[in-house]
PyMOL Python script that loads the backbone (N, CA, C, O; Angstrom):
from pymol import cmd

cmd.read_pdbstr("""\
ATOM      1  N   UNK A   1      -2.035  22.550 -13.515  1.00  0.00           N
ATOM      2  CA  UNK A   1      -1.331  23.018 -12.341  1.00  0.00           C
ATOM      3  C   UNK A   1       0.135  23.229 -12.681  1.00  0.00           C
ATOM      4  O   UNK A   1       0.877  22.380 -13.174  1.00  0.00           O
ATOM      5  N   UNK A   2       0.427  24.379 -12.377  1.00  0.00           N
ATOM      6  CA  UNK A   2       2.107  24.466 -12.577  1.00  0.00           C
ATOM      7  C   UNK A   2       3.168  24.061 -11.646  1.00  0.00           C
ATOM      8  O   UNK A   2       4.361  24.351 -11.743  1.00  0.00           O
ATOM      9  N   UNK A   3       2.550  23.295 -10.651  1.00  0.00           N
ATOM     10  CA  UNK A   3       3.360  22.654  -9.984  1.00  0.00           C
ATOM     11  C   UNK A   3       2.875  21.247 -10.552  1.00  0.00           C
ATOM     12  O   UNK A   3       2.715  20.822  -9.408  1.00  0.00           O
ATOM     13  N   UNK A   4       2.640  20.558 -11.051  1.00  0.00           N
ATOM     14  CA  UNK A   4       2.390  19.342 -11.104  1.00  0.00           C
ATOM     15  C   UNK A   4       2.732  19.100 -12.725  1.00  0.00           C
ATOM     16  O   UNK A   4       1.790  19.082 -13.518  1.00  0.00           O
ATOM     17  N   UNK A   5       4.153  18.907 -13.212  1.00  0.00           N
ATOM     18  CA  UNK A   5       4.366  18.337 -14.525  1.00  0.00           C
ATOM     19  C   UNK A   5       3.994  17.459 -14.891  1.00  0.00           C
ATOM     20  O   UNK A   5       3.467  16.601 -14.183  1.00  0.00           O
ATOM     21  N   UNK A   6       4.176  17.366 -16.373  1.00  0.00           N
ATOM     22  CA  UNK A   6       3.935  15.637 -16.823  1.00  0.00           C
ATOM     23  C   UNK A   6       5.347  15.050 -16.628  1.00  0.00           C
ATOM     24  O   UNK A   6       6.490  15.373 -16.954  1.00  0.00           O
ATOM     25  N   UNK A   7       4.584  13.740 -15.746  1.00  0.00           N
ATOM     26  CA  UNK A   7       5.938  13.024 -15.222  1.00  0.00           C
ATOM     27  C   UNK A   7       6.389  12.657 -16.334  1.00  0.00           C
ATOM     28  O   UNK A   7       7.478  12.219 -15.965  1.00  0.00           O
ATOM     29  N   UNK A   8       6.361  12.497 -17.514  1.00  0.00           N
ATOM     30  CA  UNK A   8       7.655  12.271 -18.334  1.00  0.00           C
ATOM     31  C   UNK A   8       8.544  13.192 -18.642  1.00  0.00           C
ATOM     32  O   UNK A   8       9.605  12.767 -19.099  1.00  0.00           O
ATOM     33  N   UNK A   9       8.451  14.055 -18.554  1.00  0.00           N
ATOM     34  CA  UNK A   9       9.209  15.141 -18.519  1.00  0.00           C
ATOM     35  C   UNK A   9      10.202  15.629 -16.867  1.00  0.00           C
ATOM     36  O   UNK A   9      10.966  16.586 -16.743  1.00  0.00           O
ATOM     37  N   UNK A  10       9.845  14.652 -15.874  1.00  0.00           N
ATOM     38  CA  UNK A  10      10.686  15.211 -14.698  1.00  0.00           C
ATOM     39  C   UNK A  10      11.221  13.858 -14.222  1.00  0.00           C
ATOM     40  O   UNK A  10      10.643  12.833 -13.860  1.00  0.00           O
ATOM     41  N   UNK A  11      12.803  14.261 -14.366  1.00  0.00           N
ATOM     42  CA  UNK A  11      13.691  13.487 -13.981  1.00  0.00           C
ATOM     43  C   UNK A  11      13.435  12.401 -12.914  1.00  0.00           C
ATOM     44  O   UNK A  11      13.164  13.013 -11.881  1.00  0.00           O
ATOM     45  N   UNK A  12      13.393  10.920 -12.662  1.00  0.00           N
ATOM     46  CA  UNK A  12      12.825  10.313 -11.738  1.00  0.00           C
ATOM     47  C   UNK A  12      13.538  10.645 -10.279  1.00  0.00           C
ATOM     48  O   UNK A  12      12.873  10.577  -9.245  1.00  0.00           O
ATOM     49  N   UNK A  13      14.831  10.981 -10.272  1.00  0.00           N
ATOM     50  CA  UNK A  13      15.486  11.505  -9.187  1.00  0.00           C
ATOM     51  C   UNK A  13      14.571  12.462  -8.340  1.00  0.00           C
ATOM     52  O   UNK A  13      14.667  12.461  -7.113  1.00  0.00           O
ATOM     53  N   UNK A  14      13.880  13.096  -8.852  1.00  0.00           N
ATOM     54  CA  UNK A  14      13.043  14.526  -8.410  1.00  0.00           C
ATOM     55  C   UNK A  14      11.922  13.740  -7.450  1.00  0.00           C
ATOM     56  O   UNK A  14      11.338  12.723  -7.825  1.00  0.00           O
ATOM     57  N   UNK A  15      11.703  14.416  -6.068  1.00  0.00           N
ATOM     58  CA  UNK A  15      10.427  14.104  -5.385  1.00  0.00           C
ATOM     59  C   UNK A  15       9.006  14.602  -6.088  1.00  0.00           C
ATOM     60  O   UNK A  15       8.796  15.458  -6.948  1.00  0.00           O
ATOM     61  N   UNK A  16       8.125  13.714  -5.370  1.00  0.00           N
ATOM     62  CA  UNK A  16       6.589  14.201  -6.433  1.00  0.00           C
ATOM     63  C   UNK A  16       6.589  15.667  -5.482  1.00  0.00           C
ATOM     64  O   UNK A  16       7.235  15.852  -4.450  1.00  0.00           O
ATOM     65  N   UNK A  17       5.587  16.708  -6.219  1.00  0.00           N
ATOM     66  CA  UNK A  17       5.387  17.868  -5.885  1.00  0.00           C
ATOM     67  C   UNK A  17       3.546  18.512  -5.492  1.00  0.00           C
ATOM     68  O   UNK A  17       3.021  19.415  -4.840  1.00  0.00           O
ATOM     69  N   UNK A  18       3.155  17.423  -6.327  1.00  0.00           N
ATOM     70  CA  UNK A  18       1.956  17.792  -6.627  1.00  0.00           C
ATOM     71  C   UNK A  18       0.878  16.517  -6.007  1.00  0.00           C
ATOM     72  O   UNK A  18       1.310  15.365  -6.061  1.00  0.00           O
ATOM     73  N   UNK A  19      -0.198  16.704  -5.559  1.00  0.00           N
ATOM     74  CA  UNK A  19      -1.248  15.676  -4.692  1.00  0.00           C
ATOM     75  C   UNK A  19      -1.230  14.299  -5.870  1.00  0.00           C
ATOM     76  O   UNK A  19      -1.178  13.102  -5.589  1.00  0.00           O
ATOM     77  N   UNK A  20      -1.303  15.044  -7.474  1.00  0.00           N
ATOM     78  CA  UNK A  20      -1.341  13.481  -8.188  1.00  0.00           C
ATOM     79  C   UNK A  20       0.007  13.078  -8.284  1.00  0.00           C
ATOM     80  O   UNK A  20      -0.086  11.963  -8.798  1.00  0.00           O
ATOM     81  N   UNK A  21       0.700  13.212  -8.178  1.00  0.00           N
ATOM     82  CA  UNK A  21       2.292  13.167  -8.063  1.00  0.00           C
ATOM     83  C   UNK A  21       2.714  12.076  -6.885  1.00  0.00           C
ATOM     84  O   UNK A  21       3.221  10.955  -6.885  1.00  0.00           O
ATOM     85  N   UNK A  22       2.177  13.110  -5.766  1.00  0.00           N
ATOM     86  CA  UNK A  22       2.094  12.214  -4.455  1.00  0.00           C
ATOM     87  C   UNK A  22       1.340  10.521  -4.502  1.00  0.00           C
ATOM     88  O   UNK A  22       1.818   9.511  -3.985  1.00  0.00           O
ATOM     89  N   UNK A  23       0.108  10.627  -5.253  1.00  0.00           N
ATOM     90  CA  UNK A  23      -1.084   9.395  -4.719  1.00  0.00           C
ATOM     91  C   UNK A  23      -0.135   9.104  -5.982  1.00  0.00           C
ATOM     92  O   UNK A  23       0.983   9.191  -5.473  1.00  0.00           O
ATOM     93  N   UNK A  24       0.060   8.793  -7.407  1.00  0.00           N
ATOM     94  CA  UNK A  24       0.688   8.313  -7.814  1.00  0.00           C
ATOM     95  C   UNK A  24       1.845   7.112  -7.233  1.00  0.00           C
ATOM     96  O   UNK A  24       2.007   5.892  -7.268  1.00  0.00           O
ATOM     97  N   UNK A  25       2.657   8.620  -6.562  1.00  0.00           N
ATOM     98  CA  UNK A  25       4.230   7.121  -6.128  1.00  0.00           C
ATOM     99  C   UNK A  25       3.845   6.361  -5.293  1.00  0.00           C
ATOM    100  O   UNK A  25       4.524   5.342  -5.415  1.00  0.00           O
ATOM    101  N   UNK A  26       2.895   6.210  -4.220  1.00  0.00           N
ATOM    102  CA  UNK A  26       2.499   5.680  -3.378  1.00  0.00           C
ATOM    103  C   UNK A  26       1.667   4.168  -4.062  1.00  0.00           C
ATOM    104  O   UNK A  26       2.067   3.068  -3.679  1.00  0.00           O
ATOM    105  N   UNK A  27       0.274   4.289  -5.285  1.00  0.00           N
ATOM    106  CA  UNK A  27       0.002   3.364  -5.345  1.00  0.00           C
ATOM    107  C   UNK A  27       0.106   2.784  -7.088  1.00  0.00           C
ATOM    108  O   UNK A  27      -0.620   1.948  -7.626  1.00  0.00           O
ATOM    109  N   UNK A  28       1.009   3.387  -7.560  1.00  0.00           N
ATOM    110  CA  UNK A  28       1.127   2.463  -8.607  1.00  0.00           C
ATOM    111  C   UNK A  28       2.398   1.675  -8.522  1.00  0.00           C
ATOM    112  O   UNK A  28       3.002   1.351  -9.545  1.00  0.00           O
ATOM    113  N   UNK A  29       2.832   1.349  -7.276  1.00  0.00           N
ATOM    114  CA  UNK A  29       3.947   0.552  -7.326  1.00  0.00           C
ATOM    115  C   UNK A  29       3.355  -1.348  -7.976  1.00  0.00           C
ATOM    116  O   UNK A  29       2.182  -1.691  -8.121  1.00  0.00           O
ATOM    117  N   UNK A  30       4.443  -2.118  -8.204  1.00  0.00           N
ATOM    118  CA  UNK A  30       3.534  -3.119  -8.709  1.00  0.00           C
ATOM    119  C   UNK A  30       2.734  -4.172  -7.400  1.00  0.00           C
ATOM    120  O   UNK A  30       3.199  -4.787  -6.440  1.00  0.00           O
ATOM    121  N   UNK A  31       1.647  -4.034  -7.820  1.00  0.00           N
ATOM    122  CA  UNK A  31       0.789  -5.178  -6.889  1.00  0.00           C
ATOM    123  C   UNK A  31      -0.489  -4.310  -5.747  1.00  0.00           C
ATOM    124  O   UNK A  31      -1.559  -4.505  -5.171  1.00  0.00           O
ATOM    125  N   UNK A  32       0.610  -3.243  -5.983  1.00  0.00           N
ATOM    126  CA  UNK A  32      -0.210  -1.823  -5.057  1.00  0.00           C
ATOM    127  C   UNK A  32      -1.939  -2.110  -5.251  1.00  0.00           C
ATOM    128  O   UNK A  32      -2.646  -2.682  -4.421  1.00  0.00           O
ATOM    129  N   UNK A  33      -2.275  -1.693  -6.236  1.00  0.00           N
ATOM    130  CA  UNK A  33      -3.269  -1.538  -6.568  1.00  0.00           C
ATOM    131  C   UNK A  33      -4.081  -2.614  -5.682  1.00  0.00           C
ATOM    132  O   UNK A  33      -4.625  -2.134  -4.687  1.00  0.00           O
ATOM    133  N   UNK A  34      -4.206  -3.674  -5.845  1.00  0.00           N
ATOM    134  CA  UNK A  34      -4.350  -5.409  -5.743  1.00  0.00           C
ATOM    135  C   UNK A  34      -4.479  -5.105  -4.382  1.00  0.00           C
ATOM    136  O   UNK A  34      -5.475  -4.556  -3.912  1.00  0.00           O
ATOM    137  N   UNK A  35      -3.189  -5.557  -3.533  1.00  0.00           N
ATOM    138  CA  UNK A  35      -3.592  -4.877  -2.307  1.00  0.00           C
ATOM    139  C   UNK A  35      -4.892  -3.618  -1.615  1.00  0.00           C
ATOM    140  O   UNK A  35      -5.440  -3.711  -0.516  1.00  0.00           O
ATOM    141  N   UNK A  36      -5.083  -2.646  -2.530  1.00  0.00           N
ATOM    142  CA  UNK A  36      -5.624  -2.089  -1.834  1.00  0.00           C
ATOM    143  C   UNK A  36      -7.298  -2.424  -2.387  1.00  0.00           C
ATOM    144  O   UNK A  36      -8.323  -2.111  -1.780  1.00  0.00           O
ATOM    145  N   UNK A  37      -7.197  -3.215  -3.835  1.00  0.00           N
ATOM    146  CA  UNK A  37      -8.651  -3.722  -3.888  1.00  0.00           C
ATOM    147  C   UNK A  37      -9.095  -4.330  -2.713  1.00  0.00           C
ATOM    148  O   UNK A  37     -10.063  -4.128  -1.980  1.00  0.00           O
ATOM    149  N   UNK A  38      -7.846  -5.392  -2.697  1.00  0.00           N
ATOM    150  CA  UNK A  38      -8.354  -6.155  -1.140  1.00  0.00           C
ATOM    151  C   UNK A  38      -9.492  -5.506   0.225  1.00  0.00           C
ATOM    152  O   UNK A  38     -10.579  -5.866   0.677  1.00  0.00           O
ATOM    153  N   UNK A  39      -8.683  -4.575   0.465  1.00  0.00           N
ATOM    154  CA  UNK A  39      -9.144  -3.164   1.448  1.00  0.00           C
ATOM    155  C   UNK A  39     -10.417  -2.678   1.247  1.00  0.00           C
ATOM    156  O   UNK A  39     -11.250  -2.183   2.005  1.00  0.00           O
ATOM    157  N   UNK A  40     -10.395  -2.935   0.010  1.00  0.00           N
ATOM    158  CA  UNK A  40     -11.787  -1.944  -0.499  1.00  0.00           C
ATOM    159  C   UNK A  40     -12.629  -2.999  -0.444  1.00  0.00           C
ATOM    160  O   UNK A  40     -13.654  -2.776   0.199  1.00  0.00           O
ATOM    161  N   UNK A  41     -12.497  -4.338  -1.028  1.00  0.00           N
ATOM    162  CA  UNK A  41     -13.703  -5.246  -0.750  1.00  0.00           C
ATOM    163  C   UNK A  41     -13.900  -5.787   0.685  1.00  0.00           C
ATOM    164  O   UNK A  41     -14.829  -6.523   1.016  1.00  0.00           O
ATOM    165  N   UNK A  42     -12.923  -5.340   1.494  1.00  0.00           N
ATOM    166  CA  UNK A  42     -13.148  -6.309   3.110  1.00  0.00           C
ATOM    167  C   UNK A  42     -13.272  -5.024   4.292  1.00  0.00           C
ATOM    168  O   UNK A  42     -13.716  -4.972   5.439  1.00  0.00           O
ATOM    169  N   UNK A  43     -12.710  -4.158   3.475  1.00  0.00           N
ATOM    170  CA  UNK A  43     -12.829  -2.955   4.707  1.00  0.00           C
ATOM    171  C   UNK A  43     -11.518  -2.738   5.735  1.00  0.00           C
ATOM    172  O   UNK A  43     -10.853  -1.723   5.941  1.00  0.00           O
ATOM    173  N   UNK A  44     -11.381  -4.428   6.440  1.00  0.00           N
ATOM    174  CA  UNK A  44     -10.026  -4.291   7.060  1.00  0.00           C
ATOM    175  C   UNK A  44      -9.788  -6.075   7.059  1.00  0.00           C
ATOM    176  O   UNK A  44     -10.746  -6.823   6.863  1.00  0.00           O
ATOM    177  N   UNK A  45      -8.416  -6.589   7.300  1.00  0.00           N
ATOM    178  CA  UNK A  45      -8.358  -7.523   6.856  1.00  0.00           C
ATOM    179  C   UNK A  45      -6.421  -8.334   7.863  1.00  0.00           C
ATOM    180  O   UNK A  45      -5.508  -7.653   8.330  1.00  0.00           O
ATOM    181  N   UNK A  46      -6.491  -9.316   7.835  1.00  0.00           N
ATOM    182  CA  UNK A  46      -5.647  -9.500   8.580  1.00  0.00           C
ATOM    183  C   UNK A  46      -4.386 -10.012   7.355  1.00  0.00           C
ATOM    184  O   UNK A  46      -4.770 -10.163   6.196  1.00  0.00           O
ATOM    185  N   UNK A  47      -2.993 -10.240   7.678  1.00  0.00           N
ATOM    186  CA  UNK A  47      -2.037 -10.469   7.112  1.00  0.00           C
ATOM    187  C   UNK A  47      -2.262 -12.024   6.291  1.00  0.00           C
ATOM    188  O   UNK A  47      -1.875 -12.347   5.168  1.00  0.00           O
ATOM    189  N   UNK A  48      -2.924 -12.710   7.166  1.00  0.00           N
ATOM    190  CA  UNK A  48      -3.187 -14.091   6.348  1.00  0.00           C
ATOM    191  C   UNK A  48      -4.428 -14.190   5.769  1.00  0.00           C
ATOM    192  O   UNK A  48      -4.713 -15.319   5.370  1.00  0.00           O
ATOM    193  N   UNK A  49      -5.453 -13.108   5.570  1.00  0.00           N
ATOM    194  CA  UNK A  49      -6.571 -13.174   4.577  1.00  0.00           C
ATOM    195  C   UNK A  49      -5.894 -12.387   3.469  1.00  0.00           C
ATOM    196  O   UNK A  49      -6.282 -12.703   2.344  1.00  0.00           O
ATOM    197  N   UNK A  50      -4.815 -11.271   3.535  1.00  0.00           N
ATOM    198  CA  UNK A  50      -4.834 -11.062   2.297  1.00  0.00           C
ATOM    199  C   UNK A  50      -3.976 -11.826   1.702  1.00  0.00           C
ATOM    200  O   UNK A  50      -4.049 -11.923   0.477  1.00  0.00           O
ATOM    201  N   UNK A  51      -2.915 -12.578   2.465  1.00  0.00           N
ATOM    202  CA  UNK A  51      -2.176 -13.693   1.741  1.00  0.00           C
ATOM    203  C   UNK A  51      -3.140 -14.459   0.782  1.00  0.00           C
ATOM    204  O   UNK A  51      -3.081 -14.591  -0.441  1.00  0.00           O
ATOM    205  N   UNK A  52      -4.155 -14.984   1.800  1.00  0.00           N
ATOM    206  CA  UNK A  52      -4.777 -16.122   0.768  1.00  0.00           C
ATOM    207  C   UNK A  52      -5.448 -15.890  -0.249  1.00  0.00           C
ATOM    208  O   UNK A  52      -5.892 -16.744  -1.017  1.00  0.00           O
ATOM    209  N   UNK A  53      -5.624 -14.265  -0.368  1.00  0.00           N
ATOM    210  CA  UNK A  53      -6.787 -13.822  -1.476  1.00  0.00           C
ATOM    211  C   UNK A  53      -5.942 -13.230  -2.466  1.00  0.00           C
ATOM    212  O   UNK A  53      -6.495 -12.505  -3.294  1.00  0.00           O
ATOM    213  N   UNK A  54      -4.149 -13.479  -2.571  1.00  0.00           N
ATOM    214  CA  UNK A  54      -3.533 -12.955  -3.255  1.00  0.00           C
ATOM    215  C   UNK A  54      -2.813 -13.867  -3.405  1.00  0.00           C
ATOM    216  O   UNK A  54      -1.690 -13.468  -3.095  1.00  0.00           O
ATOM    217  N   UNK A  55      -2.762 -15.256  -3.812  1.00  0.00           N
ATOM    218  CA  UNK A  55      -1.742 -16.154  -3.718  1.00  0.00           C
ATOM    219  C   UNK A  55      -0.396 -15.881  -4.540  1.00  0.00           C
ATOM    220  O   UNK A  55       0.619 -16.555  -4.364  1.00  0.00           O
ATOM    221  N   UNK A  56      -0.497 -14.698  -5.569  1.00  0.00           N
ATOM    222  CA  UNK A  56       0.787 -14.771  -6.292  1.00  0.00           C
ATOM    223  C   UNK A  56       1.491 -14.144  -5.722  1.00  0.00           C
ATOM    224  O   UNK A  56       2.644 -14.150  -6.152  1.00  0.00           O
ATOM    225  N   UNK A  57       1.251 -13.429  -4.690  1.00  0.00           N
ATOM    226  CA  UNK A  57       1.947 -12.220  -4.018  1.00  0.00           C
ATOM    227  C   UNK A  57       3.449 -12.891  -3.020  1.00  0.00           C
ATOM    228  O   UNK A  57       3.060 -13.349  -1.945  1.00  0.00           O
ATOM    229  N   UNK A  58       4.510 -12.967  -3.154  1.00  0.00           N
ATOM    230  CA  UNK A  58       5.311 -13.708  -2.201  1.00  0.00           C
ATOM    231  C   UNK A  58       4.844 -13.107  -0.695  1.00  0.00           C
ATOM    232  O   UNK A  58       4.037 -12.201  -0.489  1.00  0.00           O
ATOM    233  N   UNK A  59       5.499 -13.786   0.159  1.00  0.00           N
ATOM    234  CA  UNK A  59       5.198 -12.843   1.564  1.00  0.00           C
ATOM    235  C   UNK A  59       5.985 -11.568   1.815  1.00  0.00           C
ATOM    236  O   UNK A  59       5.776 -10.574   2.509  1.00  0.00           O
ATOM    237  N   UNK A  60       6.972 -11.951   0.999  1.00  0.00           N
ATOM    238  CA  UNK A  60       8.112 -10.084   0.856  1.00  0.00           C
ATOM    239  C   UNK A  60       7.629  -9.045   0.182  1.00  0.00           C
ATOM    240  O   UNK A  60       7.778  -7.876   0.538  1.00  0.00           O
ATOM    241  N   UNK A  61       6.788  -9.558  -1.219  1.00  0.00           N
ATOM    242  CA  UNK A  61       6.618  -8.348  -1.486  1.00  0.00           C
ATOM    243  C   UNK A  61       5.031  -7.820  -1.146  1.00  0.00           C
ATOM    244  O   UNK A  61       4.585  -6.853  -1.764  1.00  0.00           O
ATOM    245  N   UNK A  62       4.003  -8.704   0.145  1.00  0.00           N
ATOM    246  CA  UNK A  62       2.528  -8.491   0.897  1.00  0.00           C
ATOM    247  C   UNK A  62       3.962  -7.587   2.091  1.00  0.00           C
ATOM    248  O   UNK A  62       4.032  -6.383   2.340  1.00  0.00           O
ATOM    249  N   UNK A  63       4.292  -7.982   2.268  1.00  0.00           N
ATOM    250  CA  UNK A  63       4.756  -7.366   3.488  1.00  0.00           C
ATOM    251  C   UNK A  63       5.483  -6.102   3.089  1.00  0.00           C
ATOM    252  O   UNK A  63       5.426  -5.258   3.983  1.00  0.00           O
ATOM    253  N   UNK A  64       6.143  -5.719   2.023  1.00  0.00           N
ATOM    254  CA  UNK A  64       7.203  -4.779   1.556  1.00  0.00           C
ATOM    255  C   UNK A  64       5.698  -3.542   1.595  1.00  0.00           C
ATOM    256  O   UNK A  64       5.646  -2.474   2.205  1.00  0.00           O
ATOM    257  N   UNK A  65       4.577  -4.212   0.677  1.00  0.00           N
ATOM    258  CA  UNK A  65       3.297  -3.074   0.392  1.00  0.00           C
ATOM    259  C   UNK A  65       2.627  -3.048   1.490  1.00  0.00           C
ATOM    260  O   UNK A  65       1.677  -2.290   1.297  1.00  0.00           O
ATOM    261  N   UNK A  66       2.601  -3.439   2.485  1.00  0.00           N
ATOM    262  CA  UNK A  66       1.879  -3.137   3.752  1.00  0.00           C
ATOM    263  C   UNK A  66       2.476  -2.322   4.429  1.00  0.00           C
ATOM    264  O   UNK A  66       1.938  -1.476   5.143  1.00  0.00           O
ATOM    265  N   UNK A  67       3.900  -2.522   4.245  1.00  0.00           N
ATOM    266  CA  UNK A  67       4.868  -1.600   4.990  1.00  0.00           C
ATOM    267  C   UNK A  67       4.824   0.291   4.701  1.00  0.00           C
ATOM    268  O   UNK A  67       4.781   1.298   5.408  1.00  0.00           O
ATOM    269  N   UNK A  68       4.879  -0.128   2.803  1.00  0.00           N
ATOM    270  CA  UNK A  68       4.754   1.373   1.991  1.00  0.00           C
ATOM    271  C   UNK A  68       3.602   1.695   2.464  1.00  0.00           C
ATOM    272  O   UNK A  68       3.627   2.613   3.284  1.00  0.00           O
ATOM    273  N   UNK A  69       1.748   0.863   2.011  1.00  0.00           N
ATOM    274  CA  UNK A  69       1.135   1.848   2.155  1.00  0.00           C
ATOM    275  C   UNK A  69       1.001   2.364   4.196  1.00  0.00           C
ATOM    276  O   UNK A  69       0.673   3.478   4.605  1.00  0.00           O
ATOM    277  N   UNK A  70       1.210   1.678   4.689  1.00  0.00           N
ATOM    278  CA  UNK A  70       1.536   1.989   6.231  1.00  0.00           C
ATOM    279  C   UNK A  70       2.136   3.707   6.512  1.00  0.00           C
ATOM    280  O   UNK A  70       1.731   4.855   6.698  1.00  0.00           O
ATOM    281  N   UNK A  71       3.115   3.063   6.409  1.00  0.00           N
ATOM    282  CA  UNK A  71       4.114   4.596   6.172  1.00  0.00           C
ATOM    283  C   UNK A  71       3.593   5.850   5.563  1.00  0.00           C
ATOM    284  O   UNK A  71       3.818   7.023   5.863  1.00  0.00           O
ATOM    285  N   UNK A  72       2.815   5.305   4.601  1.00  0.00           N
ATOM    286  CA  UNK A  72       2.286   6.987   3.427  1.00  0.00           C
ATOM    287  C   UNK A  72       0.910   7.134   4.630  1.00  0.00           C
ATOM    288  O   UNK A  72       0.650   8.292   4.958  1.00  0.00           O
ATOM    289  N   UNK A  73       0.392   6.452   5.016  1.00  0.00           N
ATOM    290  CA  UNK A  73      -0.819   6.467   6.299  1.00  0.00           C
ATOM    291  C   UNK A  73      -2.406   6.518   5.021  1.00  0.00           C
ATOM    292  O   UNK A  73      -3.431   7.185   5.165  1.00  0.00           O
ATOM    293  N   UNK A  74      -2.181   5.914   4.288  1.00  0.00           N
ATOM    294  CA  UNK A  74      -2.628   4.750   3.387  1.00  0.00           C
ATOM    295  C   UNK A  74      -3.914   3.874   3.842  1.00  0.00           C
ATOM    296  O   UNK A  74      -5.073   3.791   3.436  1.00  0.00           O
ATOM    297  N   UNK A  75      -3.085   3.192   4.986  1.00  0.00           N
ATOM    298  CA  UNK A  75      -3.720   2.155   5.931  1.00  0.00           C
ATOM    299  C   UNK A  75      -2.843   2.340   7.054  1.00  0.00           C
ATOM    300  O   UNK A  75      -1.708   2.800   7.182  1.00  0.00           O
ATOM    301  N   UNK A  76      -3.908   1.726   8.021  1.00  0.00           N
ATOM    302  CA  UNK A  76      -3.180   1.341   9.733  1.00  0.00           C
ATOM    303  C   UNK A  76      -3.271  -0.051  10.295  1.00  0.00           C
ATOM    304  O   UNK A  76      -4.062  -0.962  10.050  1.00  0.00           O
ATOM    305  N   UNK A  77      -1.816   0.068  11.460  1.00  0.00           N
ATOM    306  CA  UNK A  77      -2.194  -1.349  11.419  1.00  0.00           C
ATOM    307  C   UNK A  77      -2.339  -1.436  12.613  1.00  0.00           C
ATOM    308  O   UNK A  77      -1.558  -0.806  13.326  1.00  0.00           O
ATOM    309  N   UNK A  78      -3.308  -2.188  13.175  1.00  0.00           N
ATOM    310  CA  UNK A  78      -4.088  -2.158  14.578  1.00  0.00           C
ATOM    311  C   UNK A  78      -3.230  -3.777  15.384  1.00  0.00           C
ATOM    312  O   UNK A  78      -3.216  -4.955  15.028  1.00  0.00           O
ATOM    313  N   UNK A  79      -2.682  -3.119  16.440  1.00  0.00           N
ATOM    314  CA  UNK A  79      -2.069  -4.512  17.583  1.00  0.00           C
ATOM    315  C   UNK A  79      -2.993  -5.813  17.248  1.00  0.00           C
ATOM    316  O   UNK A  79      -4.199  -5.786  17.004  1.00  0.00           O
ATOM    317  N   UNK A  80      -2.185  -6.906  17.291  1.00  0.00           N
ATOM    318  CA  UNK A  80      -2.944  -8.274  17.744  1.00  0.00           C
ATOM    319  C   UNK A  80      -3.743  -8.167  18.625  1.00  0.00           C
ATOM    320  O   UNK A  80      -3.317  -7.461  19.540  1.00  0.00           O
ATOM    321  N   UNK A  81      -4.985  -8.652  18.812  1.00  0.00           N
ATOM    322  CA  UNK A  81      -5.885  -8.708  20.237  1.00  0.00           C
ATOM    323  C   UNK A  81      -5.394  -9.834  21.209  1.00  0.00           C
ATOM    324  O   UNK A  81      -4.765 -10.840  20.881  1.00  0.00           O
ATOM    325  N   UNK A  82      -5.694  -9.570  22.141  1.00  0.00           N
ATOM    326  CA  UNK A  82      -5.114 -10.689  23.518  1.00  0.00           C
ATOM    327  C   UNK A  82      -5.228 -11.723  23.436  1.00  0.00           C
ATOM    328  O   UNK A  82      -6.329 -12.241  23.252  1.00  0.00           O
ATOM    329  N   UNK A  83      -4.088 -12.412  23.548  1.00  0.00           N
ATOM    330  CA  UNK A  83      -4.357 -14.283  23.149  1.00  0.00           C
ATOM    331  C   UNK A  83      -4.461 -14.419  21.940  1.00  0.00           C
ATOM    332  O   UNK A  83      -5.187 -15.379  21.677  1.00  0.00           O
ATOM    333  N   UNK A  84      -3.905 -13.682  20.682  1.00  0.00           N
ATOM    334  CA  UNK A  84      -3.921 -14.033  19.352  1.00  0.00           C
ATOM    335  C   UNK A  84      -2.864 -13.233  18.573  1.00  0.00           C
ATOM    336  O   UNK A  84      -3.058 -12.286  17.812  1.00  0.00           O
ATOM    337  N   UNK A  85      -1.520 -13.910  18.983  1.00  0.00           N
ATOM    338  CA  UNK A  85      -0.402 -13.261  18.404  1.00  0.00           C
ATOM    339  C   UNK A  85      -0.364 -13.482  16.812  1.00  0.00           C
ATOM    340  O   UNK A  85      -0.819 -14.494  16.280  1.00  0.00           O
ATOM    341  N   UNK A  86       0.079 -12.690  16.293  1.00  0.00           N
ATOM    342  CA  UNK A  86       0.116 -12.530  15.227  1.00  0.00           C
ATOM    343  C   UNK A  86      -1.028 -12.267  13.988  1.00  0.00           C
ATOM    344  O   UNK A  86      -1.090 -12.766  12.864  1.00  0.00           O
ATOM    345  N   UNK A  87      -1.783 -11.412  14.572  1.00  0.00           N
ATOM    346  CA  UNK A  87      -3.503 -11.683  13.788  1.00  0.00           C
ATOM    347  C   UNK A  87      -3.465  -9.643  14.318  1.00  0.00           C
ATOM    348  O   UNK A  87      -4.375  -9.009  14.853  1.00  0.00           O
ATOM    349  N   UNK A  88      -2.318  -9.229  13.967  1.00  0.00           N
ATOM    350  CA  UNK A  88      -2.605  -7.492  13.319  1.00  0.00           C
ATOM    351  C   UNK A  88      -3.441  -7.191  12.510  1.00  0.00           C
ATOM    352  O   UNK A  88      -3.105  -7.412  11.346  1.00  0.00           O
ATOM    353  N   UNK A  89      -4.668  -6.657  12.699  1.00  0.00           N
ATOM    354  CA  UNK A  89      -5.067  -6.382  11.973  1.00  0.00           C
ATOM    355  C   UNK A  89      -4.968  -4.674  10.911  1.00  0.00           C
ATOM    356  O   UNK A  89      -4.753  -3.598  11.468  1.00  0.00           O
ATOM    357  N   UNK A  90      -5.204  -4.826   9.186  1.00  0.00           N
ATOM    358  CA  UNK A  90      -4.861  -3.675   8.604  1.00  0.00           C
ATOM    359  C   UNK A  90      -6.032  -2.801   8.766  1.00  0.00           C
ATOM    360  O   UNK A  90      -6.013  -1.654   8.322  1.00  0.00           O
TER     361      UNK A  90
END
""", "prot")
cmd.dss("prot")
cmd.show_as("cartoon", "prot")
cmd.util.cbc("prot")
cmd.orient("prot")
């Protein structure tokens, strides 16, 4: 594809251009991946199951990647149900 270089060759300043470009910046950030195994083995999962199934993960950087893949629309994150604050589910 001639829109889609080899990223070693394009300045990191530069936005991705191309669909592998795109899914790239989104999930090879570090831990990315991990996170989204999670997803893939549970389907959907709340903030304190993937804590516990990721213990190395601090809570800044479970929360920093929930935030990214959120935003890229990645994953969604569904309201607490009634009478159970804090239990969002992804």
């Amino acid at each position: 594809m001639a829109d889609c270089p080899d990223s070693a060759l394009v300045p990191p300043a530069h936005e991705p251009r191309c669909p592998v470009d795109i899914t790239l910046a989104v999930v090879a950030g570090r831990w990315t991946p991990l996170v989204l195994r999670e997803f893939l083995r549970r389907g959907q999962a709340t903030y304190s199951e993937l804590s516990a199934a990721l213990p190395a993960l601090s809570d800044k950087v479970l929360s920093d990647r929930l935030a990214q893949l959120t935003g890229a629309g990645v994953i969604e994150r569904h309201a607490p149900r009634a009478g159970r604050p804090g239990s969002a589910t992804y």
